[in-house]
C-alpha positions in Angstrom: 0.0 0.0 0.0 3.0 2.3 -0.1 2.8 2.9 3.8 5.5 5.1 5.6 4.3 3.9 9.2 1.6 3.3 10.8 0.4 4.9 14.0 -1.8 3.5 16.6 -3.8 5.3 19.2 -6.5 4.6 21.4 -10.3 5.4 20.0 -12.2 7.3 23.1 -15.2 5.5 22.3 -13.3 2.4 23.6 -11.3 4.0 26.6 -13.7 7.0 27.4 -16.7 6.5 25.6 -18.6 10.1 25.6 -21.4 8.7 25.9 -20.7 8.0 29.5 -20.0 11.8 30.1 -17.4 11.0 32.7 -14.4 13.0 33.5 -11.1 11.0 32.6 -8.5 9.6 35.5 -7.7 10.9 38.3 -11.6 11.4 38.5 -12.6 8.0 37.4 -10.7 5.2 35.6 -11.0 6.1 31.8 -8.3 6.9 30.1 -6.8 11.1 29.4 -6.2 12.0 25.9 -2.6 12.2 26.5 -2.2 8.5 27.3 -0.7 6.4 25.2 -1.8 2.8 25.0 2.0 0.0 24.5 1.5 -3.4 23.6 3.6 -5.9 21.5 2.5 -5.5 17.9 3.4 -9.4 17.8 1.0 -11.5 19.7 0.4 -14.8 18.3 1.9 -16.9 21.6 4.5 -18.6 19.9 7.2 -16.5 22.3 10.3 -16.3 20.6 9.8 -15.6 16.7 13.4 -16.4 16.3 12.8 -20.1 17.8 9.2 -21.1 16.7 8.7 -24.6 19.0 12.0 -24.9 20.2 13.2 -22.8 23.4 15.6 -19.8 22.4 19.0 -20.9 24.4 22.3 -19.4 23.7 22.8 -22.2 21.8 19.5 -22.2 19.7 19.5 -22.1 16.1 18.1 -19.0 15.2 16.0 -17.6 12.0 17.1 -15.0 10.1 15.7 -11.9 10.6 15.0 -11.4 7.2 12.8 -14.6 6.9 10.4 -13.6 9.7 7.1 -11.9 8.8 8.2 -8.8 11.0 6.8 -5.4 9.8 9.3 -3.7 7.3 7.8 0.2 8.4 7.9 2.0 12.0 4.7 1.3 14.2 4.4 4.0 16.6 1.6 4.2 19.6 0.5 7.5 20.4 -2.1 9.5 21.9 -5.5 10.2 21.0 -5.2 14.2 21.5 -1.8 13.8 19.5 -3.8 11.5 16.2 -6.3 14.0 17.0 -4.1 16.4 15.6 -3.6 14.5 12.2 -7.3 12.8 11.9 -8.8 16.2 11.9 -6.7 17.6 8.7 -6.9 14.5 6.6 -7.7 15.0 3.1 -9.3 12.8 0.4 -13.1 11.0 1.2 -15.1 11.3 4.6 -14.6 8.3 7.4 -17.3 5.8 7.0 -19.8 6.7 10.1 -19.2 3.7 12.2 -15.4 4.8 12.1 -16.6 8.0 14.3 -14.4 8.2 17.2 -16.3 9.6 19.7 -14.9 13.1 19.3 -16.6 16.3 17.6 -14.2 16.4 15.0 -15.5 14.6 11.8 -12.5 12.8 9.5 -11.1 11.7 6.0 -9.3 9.2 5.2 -6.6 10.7 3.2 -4.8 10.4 1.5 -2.6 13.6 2.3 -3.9 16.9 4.3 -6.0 19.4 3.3 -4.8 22.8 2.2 -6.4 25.3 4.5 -4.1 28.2 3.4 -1.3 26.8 5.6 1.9 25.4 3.5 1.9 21.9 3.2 2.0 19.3 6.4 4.8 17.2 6.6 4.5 14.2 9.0 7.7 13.3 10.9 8.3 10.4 12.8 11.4 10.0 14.6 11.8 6.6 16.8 14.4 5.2 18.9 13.7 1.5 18.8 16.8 -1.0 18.2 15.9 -4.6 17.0 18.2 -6.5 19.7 18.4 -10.3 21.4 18.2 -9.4 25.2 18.6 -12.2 27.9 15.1 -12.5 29.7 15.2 -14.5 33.1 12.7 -16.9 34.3 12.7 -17.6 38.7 11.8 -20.6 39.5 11.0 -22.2 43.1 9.7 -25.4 44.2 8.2 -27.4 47.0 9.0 -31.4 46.8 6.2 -33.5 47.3 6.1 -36.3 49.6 4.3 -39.2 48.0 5.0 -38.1 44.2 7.7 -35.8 43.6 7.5 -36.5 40.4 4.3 -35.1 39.8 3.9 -31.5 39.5 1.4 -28.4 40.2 2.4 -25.3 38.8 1.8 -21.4 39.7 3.1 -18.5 37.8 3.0 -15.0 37.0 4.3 -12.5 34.6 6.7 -10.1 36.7 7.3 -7.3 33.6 5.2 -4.8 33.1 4.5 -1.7 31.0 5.4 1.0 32.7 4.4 0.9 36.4 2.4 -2.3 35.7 -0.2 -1.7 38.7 -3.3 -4.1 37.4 -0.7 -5.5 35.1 0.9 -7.4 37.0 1.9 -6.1 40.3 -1.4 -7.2 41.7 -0.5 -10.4 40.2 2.7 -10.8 41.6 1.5 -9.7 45.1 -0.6 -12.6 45.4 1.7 -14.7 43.8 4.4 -14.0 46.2 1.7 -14.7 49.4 1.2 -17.4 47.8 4.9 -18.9 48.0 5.1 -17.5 51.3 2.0 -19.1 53.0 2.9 -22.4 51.5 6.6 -21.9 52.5 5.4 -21.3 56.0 3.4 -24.3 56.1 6.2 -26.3 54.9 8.1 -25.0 57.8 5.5 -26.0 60.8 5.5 -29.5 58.9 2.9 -29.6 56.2 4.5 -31.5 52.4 1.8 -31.5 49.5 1.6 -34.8 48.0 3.0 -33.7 45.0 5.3 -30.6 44.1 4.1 -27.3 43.6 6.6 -25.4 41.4 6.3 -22.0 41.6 7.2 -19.7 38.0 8.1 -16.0 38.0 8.0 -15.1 34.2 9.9 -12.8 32.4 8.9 -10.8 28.4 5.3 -12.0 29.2 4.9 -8.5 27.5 6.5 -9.8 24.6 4.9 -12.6 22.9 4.6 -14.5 26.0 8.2 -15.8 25.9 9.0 -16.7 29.6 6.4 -19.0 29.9 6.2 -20.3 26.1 10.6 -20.9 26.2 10.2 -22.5 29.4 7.1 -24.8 28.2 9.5 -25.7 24.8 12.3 -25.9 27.1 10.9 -28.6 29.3 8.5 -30.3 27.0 9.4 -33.3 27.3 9.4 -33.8 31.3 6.2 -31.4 31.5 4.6 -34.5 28.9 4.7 -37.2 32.0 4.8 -34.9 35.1 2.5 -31.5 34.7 -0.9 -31.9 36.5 -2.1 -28.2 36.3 -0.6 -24.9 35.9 -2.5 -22.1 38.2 -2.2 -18.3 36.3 -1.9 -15.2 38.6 -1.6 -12.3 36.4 -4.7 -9.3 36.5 -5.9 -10.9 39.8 -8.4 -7.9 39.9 -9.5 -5.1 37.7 -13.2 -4.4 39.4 -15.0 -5.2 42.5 -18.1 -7.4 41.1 -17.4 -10.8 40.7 -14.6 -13.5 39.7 -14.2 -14.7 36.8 -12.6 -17.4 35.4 -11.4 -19.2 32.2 -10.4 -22.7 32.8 -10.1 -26.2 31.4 -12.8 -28.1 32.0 -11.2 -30.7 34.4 -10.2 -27.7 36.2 -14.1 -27.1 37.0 -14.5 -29.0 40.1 -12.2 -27.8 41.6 -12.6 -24.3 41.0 -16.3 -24.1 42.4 -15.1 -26.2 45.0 -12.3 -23.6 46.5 -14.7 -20.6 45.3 -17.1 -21.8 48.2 -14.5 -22.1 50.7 -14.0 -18.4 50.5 -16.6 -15.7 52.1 -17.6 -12.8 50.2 -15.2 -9.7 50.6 -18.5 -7.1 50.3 -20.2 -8.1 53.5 -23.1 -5.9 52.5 -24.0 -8.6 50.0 -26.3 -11.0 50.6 -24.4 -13.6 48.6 -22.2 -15.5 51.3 -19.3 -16.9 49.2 -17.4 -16.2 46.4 -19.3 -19.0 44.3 -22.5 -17.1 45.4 -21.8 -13.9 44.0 -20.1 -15.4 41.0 -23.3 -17.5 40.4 -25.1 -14.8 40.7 -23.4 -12.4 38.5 -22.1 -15.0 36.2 -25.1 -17.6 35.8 -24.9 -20.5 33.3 -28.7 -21.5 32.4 -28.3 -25.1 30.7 -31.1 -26.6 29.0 -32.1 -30.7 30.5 -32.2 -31.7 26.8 -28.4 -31.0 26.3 -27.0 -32.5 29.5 -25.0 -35.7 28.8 -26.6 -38.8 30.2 -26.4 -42.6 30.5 -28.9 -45.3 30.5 -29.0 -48.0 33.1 -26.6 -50.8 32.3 -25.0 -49.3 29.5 -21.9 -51.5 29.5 -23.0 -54.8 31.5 -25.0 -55.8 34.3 -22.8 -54.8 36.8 -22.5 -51.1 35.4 -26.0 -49.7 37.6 -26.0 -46.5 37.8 -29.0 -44.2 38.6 -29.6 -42.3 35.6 -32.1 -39.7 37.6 -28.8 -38.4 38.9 -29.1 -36.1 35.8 -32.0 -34.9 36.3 -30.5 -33.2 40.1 -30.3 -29.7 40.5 -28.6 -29.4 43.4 -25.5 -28.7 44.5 -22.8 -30.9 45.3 -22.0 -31.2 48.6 -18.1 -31.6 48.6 -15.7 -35.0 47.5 -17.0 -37.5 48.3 -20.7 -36.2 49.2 -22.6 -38.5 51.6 -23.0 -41.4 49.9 -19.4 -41.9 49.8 -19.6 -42.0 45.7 -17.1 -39.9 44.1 -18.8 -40.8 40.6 -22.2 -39.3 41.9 -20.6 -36.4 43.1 -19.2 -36.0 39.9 -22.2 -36.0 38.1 -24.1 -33.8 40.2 -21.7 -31.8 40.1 -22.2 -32.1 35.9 -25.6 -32.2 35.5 -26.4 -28.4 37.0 -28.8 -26.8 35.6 -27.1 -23.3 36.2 -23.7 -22.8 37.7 -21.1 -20.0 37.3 -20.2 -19.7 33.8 -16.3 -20.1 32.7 -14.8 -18.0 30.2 -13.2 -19.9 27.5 -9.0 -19.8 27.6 -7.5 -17.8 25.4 -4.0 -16.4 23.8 -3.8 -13.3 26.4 -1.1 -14.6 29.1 1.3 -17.0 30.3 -1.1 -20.4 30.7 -1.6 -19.8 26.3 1.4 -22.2 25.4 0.1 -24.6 28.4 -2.9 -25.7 27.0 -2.1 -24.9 23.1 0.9 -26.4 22.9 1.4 -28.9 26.0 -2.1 -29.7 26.6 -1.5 -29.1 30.6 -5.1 -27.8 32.1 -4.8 -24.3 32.9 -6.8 -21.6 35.2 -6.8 -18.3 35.0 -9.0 -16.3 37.8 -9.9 -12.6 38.2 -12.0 -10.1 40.1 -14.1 -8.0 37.9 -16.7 -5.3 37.5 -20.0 -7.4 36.6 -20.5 -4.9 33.7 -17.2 -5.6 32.2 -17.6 -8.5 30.6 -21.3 -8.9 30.7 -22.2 -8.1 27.0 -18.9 -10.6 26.2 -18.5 -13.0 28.7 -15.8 -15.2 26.8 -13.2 -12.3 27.0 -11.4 -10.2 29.1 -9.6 -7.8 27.8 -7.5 -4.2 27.7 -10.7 -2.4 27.6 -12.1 -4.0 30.8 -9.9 -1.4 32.6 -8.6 1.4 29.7 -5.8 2.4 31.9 -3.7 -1.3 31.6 -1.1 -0.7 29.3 -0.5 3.2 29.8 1.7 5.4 32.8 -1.8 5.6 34.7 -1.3 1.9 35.5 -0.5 2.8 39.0 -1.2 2.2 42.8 -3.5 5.2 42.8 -6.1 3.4 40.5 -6.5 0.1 42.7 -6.5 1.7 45.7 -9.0 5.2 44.7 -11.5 3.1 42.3 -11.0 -0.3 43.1 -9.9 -2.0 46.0 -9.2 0.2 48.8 -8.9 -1.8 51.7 -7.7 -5.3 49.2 -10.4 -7.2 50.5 -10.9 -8.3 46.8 -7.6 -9.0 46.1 -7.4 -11.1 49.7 -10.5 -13.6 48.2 -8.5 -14.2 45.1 -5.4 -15.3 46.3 -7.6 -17.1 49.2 -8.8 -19.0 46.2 -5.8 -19.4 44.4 -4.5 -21.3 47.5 -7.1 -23.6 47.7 -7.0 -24.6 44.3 -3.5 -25.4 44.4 -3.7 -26.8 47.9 -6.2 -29.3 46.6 -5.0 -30.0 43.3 -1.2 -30.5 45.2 -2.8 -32.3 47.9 -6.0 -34.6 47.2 -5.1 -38.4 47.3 -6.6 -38.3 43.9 -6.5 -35.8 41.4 -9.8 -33.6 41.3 -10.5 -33.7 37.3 -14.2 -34.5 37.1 -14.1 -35.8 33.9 -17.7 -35.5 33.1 -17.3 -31.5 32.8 -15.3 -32.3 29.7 -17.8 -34.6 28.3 -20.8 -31.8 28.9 -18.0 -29.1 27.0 -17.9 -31.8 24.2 -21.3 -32.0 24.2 -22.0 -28.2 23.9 -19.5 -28.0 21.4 -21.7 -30.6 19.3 -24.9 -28.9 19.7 -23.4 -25.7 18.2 -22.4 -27.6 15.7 -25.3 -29.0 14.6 -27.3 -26.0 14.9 -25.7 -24.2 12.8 -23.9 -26.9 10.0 -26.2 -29.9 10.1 -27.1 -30.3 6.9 -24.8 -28.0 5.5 -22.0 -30.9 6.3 -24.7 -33.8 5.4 -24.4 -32.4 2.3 -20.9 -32.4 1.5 -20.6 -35.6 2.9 -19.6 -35.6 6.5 -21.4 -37.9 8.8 -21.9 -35.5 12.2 -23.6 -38.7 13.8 -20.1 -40.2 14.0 -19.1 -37.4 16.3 -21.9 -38.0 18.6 -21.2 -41.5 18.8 -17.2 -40.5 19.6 -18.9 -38.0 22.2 -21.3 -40.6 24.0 -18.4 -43.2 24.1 -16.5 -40.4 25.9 -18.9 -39.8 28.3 -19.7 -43.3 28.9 -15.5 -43.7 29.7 -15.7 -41.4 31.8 -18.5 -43.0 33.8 -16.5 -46.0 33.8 -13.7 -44.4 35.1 -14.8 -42.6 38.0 -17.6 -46.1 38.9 -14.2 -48.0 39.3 -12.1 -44.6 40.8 -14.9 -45.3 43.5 -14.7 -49.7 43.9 -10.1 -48.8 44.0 -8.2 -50.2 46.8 -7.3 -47.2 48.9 -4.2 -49.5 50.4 -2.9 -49.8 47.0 -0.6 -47.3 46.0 0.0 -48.3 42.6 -3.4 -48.4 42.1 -3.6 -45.1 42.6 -0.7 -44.2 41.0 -2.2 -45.2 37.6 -5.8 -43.7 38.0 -3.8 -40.5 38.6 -1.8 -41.0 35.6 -4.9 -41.3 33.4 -6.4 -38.3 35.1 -2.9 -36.2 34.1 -2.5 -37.4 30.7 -6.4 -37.0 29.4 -6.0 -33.6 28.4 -2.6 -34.7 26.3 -5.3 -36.5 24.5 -6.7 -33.7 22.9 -3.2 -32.9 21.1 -2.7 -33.3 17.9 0.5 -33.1 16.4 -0.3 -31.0 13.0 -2.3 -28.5 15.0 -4.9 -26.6 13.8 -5.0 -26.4 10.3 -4.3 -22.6 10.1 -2.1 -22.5 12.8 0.1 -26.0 13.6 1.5 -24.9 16.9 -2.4 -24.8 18.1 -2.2 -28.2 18.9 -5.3 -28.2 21.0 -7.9 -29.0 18.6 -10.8 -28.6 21.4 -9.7 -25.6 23.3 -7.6 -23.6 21.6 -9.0 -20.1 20.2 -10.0 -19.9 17.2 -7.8 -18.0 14.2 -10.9 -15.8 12.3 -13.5 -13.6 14.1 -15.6 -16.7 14.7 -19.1 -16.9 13.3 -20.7 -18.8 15.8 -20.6 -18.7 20.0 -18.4 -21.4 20.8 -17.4 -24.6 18.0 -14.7 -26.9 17.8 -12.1 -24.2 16.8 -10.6 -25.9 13.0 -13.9 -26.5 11.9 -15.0 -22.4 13.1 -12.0 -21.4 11.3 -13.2 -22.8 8.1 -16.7 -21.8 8.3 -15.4 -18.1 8.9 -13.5 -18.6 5.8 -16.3 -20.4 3.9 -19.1 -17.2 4.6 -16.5 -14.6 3.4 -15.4 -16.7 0.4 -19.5 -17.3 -1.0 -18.3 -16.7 -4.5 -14.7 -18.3 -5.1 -15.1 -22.1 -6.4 -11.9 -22.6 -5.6 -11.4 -21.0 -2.0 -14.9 -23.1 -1.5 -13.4 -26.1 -2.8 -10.4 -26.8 -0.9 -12.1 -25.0 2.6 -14.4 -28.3 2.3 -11.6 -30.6 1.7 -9.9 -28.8 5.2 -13.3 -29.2 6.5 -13.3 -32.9 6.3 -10.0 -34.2 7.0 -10.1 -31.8 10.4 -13.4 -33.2 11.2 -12.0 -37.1 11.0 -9.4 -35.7 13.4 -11.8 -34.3 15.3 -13.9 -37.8 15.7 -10.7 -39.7 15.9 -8.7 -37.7 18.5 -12.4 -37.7 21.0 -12.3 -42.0 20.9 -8.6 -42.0 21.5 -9.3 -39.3 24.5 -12.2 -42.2 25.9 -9.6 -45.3 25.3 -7.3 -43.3 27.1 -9.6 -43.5 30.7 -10.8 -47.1 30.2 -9.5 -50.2 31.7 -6.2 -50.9 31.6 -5.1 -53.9 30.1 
């Protein structure tokens, strides 16, 4: 296009909507026209460009520079009152309408500037920015578990920050640090976890995720057989509403489990817990028709289990409940009718190349105004508080609009301690595995809605992956029917129903990836590439329905999408009945 540069700034009606009529910070938490918004302009999670999959030692082979897709002009952030400046003596056609930016001034879109009797205008940028290999430095600490060592919990959080890095990630690092120091002090009056809890404080996170994602390709191969969870602590809190989380599924249980543990910090509510107010704030309203179920001797006549247990809607009163039946409190726990909802996970921070690319279930909580992500509640992003990114990042904000007295910020590390106290700690790991059959499930109904016929009629049996779905969920029953019937005295018997547990969501790897991004290997839970058409879908098969509504009238883009369409949905059905092999007997 014959660009020069390009220049990015922050559109009010984002940061400081006028709509609102609110005065900017210090008097509320939108963003002045003098700030300036800094973020990476690469952000695809694949950390070091220079060492895509393979961690960037000293002694790394590296890509030349000139064979990376890096942009060849300057990008430059600045302020909206500075674009101000330029937008409003822009020559050439009028901004479309919906381009308004929430200012009086009205725009074109160049190019050049308009004469108004002034000599010409000459844009000049001048930028300081070197293109340089700096050493980044990853802190690592650990707690050895007694029982299996070998078997690891992990916690981390990004410790850079732009500019003072208040929100982002300060708070973060706070809690992450009580964290280390309240299990450090219980390791000192005699307490060991069952398995180790390794704590991570990540460096560049800023930059393309590279602590974490160089760490992850780093230790890939011990991570394979040893990570059970990793536990994110990054933008712990950015309102005073309600947490919110985005999670792997077998991460659920557990998370409504330490979310009830912990009181409400506003007293004045008359929601008592944590999971109260999140429920309440956050409620997920399932329909009975698209719970999984099973029927009454399923597999063989001494497979019996109650199949009214779906039809509960109550909730689950701990591990086990009364009966003493893990499997029951499982599926309970499954079949509510409305719980807290959970955000999907996506490509914003340090747990991306967990799940992507090692398939390790990750969490990532956060305390947030209600309103924030209510119209969206898959994301949160830069815009649920307009000041991340900027110098107005600062003490000041958390402790004049936010969290005065860090009551809120108390409850989420309170929460972040029983989740990794349980997950470190429980003689089994807590992975119900029925959340990720009702996911599956979801992710099916979707998918039929919306492509049923369109894929009957380019040949592509959906039926096959319900059946792959159903024989999940049936698996899973299994499993947990015999977790319940194991012999608590055996240790090796324990040993390998916690080994299944930790490798299930491995299962969900594949090797090619995505297929327009490989190093996505996820192919259930990773985020989509394209501005996805539909709410939530298996993300290949989103991808190339995206692709397929803007490409109506090329044969040949149509052609070939179809041909992605179906191979990725074959991988899709196989990878779901490797993933229910994977928890049945063992032979």
């Amino acid at each position: 296009m014959g660009a020069a540069a390009l220049l990015l700034y922050p559109d009010p009606e984002h940061y400081n909507p006028p709509s609102l009529g609110l005065k900017p910070f210090p008097s509320s938490q939108y963003m002045p026209s003098d700030a300036i918004r800094h973020d990476s302009l690469i952000w695809n999670g694949l950390g070091d460009p220079q060492t895509p999959g393979y961690a960037a030692t000293s002694y790394a082979h590296r890509l030349p520079l000139q064979s990376l897709h890096l942009p060849s002009i300057p990008v430059q952030p600045i302020s909206f009152e500075n674009a101000l400046q330029i937008l409003s003596r822009l020559d050439g056609s009028k901004a479309p309408k919906a381009w308004n930016n929430g200012s009086n001034t009205t725009y074109n879109l160049g190019p050049g500037f308009r004469n108004d009797g002034n000599s010409n205008i000459t844009l000049h940028l001048k930028i300081s920015n070197q293109l340089v290999n700096k050493t980044i430095y990853n802190v690592i600490g650990s707690i050895r578990g007694r029982v299996e060592p070998d078997r690891y919990v992990i916690v981390g959080n990004h410790r850079d920050a732009w500019f003072n890095g208040a929100i982002d990630s300060a708070a973060g690092t706070a809690a992450f640090l009580e964290l280390s120091r309240v299990f450090g002090d219980l390791l000192t009056d005699g307490w060991r976890p069952r398995r180790s809890i390794i704590f991570c404080s990540w460096g560049a996170e800023e930059f393309n995720l590279i602590g974490s994602t160089e760490w992850i390709e780093e230790n890939m191969k011990i991570l394979h057989g040893r990570a059970i969870a990793y536990i994110n602590s990054d933008i712990v809190v950015i309102g005073n509403g309600s947490l919110s989380v985005a999670a792997s599924p077998l991460l659920y249980h557990t998370i409504f489990n330490a979310s009830k543990e912990v009181p409400n910090p506003n007293e004045e509510e008359g929601a008592k817990t944590v999971y109260d107010k999140w429920l309440i704030s956050y409620p997920l309203m399932r329909n009975s028709s698209g719970m999984i179920s099973v029927k009454r001797n399923a597999f063989d006549s001494s497979f019996d289990v109650d199949n009214d247990l779906f039809n509960a809607n109550q909730h689950f009163a701990g591990e086990p409940n009364e009966s003493g039946s893990l499997l029951q409190t499982y599926m309970e726990s499954a079949a509510l009718q409305t719980r807290p909802k959970v955000r999907q996970l996506d490509m914003r921070s340090s747990y991306a190349p967990f799940f992507t690319v090692a398939g390790i279930p990750a969490l990532d909580i956060t305390y947030t105004n209600v309103n924030d992500i209510k119209s969206d509640a898959n994301q949160i992003n830069s815009m649920s508080n307009p000041l991340l990114h900027t110098k107005y990042d600062t003490f000041e904000v958390i402790d004049k609009f936010i969290d005065p007295q860090f009551k809120y910020h108390k409850a989420v590390t309170q929460v972040l301690g029983e989740i990794i106290r349980d997950i470190a700690d429980s003689l089994f790991i807590p992975f119900n595995l029925l959340d990720y059959a009702q996911v599956l499930k979801d992710l099916y109904i979707t998918l039929h809605i919306h492509t049923e016929s369109i894929l009957a009629n380019n040949g592509i049996k959906i039926e096959l992956l319900d059946s792959a779905i159903k024989n999940f969920t049936s698996a899973a029953i299994r499993f947990h029917l015999n977790q319940d019937k194991i012999d608590f005295t055996d240790p090796m018997a324990i040993r390998r129903v916690n080994d299944q547990l930790m490798l299930i969501e491995r299962t969900f790897l594949d090797p090619n990836g995505l297929p327009r991004n490989m190093m996505k290997r996820h192919i259930i839970l990773s985020p989509s590439e394209t501005d996805p058409p539909y709410d939530e879908m298996f993300p290949g098969l989103m991808d190339e329905f995206s692709i397929l509504l803007h490409q109506t009238g090329n044969s040949n883009v149509k052609s070939w999408t179809w041909d992605v369409i179906r191979a990725h949905f074959s991988i899709i059905v196989s990878t779901i009945q490797s993933a229910a092999q994977a928890i049945s007997d063992v032979i």
